[in-house]
MIVO-947152 format. One record per residue (C-alpha): residue number from 1; residue in one letter; x, y, z. Coordinates in steps of 0.5 Angstrom, whole numbers, always signed. Each point is the difference from the previous one (the first is absolute). Last residue first. Layout:
BEGIN
 resi resn  east north    up
  NUM    a     X     Y     Z
...
***
This chain:
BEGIN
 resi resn  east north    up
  340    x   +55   +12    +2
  339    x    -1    -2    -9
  338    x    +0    -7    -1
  337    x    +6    -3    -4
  336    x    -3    -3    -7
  335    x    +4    -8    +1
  334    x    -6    -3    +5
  333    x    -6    +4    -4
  332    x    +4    -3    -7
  331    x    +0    -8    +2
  330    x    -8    +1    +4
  329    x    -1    +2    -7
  328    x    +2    -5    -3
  327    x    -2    -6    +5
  326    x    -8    +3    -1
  325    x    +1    -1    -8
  324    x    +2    -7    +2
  323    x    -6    -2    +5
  322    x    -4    +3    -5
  321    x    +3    -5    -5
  320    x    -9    -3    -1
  319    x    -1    +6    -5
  318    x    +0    +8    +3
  317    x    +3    +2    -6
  316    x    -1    -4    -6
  315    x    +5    -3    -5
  314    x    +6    -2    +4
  313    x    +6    +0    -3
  312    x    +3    +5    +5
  311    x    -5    +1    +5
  310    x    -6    +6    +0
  309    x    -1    +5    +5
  308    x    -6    +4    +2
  307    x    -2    -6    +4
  306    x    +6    +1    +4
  305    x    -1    +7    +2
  304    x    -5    +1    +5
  303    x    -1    -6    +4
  302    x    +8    +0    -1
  301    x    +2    +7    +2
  300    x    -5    +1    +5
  299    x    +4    -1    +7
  298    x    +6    +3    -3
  297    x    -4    +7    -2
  296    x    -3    +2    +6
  295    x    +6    -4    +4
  294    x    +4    +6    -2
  293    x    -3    +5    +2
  292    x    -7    +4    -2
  291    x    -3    +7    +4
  290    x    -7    +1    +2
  289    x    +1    -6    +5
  288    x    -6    -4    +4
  287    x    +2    -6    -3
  286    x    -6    +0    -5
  285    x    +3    +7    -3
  284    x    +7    -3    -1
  283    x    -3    -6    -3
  282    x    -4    +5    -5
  281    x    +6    +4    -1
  280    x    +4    -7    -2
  279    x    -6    -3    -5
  278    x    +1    +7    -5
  277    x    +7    +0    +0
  276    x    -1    -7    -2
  275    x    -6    +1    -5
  274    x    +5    +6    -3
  273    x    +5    -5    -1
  272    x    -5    -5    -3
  271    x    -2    +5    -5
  270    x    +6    +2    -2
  269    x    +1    -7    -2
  268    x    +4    -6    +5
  267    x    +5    -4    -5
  266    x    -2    -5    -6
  265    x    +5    -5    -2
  264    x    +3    -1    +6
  263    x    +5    -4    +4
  262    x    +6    +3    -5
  261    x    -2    +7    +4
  260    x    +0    +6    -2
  259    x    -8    +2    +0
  258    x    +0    -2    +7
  257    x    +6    +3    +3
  256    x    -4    +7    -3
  255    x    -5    -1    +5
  254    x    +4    -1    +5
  253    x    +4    +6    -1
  252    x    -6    +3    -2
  251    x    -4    -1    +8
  250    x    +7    +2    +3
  249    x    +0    +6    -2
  248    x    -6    +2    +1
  247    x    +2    -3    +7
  246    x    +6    +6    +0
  245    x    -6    +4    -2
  244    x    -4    -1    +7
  243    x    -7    -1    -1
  242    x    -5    +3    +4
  241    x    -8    -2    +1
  240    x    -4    +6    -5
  239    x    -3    -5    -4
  238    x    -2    -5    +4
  237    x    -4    +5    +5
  236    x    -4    +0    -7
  235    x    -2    -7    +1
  234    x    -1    +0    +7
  233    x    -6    +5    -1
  232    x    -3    -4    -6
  231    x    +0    -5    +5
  230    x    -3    +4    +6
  229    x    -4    +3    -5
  228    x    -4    -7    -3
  227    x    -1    -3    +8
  226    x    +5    -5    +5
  225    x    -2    -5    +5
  224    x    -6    -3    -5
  223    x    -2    -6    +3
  222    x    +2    -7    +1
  221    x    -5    -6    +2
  220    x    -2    -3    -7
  219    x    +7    +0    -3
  218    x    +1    -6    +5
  217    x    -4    -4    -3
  216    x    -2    -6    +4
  215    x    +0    -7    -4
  214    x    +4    -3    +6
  213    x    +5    +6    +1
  212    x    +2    -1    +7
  211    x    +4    -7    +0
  210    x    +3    +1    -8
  209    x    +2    +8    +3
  208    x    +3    -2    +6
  207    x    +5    -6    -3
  206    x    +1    +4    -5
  205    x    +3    +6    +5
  204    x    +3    -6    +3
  203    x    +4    -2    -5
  202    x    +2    +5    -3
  201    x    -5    +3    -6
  200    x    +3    -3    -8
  199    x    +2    +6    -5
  198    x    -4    +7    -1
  197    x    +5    +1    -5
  196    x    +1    +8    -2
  195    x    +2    +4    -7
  194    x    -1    +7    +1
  193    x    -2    +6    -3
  192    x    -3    -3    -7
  191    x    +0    +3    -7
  190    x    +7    -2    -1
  189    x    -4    -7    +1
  188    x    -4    +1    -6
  187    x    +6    +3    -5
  186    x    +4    -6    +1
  185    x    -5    -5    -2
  184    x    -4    -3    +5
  183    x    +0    -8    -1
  182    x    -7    -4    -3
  181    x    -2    -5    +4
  180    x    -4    -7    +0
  179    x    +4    -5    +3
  178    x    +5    +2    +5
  177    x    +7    +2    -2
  176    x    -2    +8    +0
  175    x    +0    -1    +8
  174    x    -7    +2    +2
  173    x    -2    +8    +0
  172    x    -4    +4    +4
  171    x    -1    +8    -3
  170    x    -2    +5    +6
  169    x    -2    +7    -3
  168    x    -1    +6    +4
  167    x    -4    +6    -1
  166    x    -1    +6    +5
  165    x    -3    +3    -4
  164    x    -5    -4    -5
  163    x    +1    +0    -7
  162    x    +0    +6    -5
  161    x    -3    -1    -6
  160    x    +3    +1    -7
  159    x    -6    -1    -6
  158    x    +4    -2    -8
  157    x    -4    -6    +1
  156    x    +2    -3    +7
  155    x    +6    +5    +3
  154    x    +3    -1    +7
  153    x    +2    +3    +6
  152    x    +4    +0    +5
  151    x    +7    +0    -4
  150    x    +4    -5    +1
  149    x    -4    -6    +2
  148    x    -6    +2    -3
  147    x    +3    +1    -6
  146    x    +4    -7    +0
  145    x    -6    -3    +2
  144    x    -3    -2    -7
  143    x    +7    -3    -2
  142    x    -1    -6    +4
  141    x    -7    -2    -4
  140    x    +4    +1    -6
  139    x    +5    -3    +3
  138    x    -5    -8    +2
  137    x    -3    -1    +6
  136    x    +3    -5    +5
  135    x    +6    +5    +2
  134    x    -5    +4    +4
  133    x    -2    -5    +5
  132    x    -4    +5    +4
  131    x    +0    +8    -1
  130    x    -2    +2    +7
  129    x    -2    +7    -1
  128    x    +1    +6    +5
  127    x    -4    +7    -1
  126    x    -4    -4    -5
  125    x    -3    +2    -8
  124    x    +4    -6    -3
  123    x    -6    -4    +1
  122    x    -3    +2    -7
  121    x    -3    +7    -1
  120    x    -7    +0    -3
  119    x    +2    +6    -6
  118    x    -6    +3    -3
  117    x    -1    +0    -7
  116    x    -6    +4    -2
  115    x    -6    -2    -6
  114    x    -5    +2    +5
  113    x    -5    -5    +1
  112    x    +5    -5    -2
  111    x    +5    +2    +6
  110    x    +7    -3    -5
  109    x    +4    -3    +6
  108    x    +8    +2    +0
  107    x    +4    -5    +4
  106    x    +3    -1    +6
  105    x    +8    +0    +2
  104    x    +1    -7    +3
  103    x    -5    -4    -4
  102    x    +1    +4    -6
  101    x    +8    -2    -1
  100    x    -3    -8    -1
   99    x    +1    -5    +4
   98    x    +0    -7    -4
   97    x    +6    -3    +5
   96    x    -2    +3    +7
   95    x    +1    +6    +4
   94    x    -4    +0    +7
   93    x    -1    +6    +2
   92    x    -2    +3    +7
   91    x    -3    +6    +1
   90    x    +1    +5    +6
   89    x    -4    +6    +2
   88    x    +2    +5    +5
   87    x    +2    -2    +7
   86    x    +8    -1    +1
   85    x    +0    -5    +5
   84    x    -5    -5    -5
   83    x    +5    +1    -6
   82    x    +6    -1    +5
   81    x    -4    -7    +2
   80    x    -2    -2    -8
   79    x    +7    +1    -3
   78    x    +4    -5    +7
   77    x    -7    -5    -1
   76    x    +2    +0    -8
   75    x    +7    -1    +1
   74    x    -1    -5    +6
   73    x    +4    -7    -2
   72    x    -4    -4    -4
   71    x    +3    +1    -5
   70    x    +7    +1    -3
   69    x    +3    +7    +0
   68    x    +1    +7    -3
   67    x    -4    +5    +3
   66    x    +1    +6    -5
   65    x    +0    +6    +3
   64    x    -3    +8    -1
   63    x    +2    +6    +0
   62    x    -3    +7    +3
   61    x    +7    +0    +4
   60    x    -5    +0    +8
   59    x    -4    -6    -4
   58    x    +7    -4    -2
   57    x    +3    +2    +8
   56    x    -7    -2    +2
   55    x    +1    -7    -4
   54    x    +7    +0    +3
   53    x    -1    +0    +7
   52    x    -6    -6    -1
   51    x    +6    -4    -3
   50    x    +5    +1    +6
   49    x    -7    -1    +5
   48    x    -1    -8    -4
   47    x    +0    -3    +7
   46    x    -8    -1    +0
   45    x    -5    +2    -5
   44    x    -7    +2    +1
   43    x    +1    +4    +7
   42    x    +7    +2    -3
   41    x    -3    +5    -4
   40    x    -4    +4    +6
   39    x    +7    +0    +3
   38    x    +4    +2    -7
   37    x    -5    +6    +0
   36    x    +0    +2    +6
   35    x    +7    +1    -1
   34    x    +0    +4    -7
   33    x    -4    +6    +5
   32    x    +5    +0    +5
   31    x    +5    +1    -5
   30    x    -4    +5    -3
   29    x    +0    +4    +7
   28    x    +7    -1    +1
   27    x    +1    +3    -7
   26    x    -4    +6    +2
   25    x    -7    +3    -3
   24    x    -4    -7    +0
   23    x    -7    +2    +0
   22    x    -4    +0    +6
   21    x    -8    -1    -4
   20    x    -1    -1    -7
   19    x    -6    -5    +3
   18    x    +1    -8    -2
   17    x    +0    -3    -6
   16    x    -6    -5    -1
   15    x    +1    -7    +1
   14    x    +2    -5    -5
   13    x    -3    -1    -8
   12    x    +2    -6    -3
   11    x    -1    +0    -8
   10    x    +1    -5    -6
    9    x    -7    -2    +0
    8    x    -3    +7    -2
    7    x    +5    +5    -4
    6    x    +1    +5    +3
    5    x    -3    +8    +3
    4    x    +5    +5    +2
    3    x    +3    +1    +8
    2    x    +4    +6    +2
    1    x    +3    -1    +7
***
């Protein structure tokens, strides 16, 4: 994996990549691949494979996710082990109140034996980023991940950079009713792919993980299982897994139910269609398929759809009626008929 200098204090750097060697040529071989990596993440983190599954498919569909929950429960143990499995280099911000757009993107520093500006890229400059806490810095600060997020790059002082290749951000938020937070506003959750809740371990699980751990980092003992061009490899892969037009169909018609719903104020943009689209060929490829079926999309539509959506008189998508946009959705996928 590509790698660019950052912002010191803020960082964390995990093992280098592994040699370009065996990469995936079919979809059983990437299968394979994602499977490795599901193992090595669940060595840190006990019981959450659902989850693991669907931060690789977000790596796999070039998107990112939004971990959405209360704390103490894992999410940025779940962010830190699948950055270590994938090799490469990893940062972890954490987002607080009198943050400024510079502490993310960098800043142009005058050479006083030169008189040049020369650009100090900030942490952002990652193949995975943990964006830690992001609803406890203010929306101007917010606003500064919205390039990155959509377009891999970003522009400081009229300059565009490109940012690292493989690149996946894992933005942490509590609830919006806890003190000191700022909600997302619309355009910034339709930048990310999915949604997800880490939620409370089962009960055994927890039992094991407070017995082991007892101030052993679990992060310290994982490897790299995977290497820079075999993402990148499974990344293409992703573009050419089939898509029936009788699902394409689908994915409109539920889309379309979306924006005509008394329910909503705000149904799924075209972006939030592509991503969907996008998410199911990724969770094909993970399965060992290099053709969509229905489940594809069925399993996805809530992480991926309901933060896109905004309730009928509510003001913010993605607030604290998620339960709610989620029960609408799930209303529509039952009443649009899936293709056979």
């Amino acid at each position: 994996m590509s790698s660019s200098p950052s912002t010191a204090g803020t960082s964390t750097e995990s093992p280098g990549a592994l040699p370009d060697e065996r990469l995936p040529a079919t979809a059983a071989d990437a299968a394979a691949v994602m499977r490795q990596i599901e193992q090595a993440v669940a060595r840190a983190i006990r019981g959450k494979d659902h989850v693991t599954r669907l931060l690789v498919t977000a790596l796999l569909a070039r998107g990112h996710v939004l971990v959405e929950d209360v704390p103490g429960v894992g999410k940025t143990t779940l962010a830190r082990a699948l950055a270590a499995s994938l090799g490469g280099s990893f940062r972890r911000i954490q987002f607080t109140s009198d943050m400024l757009p510079s502490d993310i993107l960098g800043v142009s520093v005058l050479n006083p034996q030169d008189g040049q500006l020369s650009f100090k890229p900030g942490p952002i400059f990652a193949n995975v980023v943990l964006a830690d806490e992001i609803n406890r810095t203010a929306p101007r600060t917010q606003s500064a991940l919205m390039e990155a997020l959509n377009e891999g790059q970003v522009t400081v002082d009229a300059h565009t950079y490109p940012l690292d290749d493989p690149f996946l951000v894992i933005a942490t938020q509590n609830p919006v009713e806890h003190f000191g937070t700022y909600p997302l506003p619309e355009s910034q959750m339709d930048r990310f792919l999915f949604r997800l809740q880490v939620g409370y371990p089962a009960a055994d699980d927890e039992r094991r993980v407070v017995a082991e751990r007892g101030g052993f980092d679990p992060i310290a003992t994982l490897a790299p299982v995977v290497h820079g061009g075999a993402i990148r490899q499974l990344q293409r892969q992703v573009d050419s897994v089939r898509v029936d037009e009788a699902l394409l169909d689908y994915v409109m018609a539920v889309v379309a139910q979306t924006r005509h719903t008394p329910f909503l104020a705000l149904g799924v943009s075209t972006r939030g269609a592509i991503a969907w689209y996008r998410a199911a060929q990724a969770h094909a490829l993970t399965a060992g398929r290099d053709y969509c079926v229905p489940d594809d999309l069925k399993q996805l539509a809530l992480p991926a759809l309901a933060h896109r959506v905004v309730l009928a008189g509510h003001g913010e998508a993605g607030d604290s009626s998620r339960g709610e946009a989620e029960r609408v959705i799930g209303e529509i996928l039952q009443r649009v008929p899936v293709p056979l």
